[in-house]
C-alpha positions in Angstrom: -14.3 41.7 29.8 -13.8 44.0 26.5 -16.2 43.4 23.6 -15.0 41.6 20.5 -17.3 42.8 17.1 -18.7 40.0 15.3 -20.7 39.9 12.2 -23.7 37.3 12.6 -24.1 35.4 9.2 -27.4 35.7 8.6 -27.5 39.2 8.5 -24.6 39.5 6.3 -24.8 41.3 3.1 -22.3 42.2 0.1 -18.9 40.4 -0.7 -19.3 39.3 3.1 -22.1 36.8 1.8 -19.8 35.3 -0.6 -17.0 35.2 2.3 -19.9 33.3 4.6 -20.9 31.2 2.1 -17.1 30.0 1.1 -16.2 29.2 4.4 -19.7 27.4 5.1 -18.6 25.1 2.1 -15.2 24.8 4.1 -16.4 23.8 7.3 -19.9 21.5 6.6 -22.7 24.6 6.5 -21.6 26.3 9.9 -19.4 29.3 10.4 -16.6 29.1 13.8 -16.7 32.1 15.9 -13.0 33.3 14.1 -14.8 33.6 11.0 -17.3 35.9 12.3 -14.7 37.9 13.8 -12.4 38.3 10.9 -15.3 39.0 9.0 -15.9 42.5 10.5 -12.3 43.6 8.5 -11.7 41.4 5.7 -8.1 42.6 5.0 -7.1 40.9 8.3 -9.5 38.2 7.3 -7.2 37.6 4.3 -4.1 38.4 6.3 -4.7 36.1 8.8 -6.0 33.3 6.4 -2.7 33.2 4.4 -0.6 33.3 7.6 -2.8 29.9 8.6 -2.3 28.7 5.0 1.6 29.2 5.2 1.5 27.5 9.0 -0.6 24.6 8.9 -1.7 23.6 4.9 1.1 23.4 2.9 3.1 20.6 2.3 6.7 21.9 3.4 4.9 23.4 7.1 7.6 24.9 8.9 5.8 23.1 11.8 5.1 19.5 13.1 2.0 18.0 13.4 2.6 17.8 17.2 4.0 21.9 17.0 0.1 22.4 15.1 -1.7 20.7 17.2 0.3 22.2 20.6 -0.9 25.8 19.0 -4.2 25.3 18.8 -4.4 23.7 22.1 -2.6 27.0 23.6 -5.2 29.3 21.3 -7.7 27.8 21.9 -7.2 28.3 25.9 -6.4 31.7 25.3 -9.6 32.2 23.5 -11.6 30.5 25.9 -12.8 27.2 23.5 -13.9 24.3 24.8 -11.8 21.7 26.8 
């Protein structure tokens, strides 16, 4: 199994402590695991934020509710997440 780098949030320091702390405020004081990954290059952090913006947030989503929800079913397997 290869090794994925994460950063841990309590050890965080820099603009990365602003980053942790916006998406704490986000998602209710805890941090998900994609966060911690993104975090170790925050270009694809902000790459891969917009392209989630642009999917699943705006109004005029090129996708369905169902086609969302069907995705993160299908990540979230590939990932290995929870049943």
């Amino acid at each position: 199994m290869a090794n994925i780098m994460t950063i841990v949030p309590e050890q965080v320091r820099g603009i990365r402590k602003f980053f942790f702390r916006f998406v704490r405020g986000q998602y209710g004081g805890v941090v998900p695991g994609v966060f911690q990954v993104l975090a170790v290059d925050l270009r694809v952090a902000r790459a891969a934020g917009a392209l989630y913006n642009h999917l699943h947030l705006r109004k005029t989503s090129s996708l369905s509710r169902l086609q969302r929800e069907m995705l993160a079913t299908v990540v979230n397997g590939k990932v290995g997440g929870a049943p």
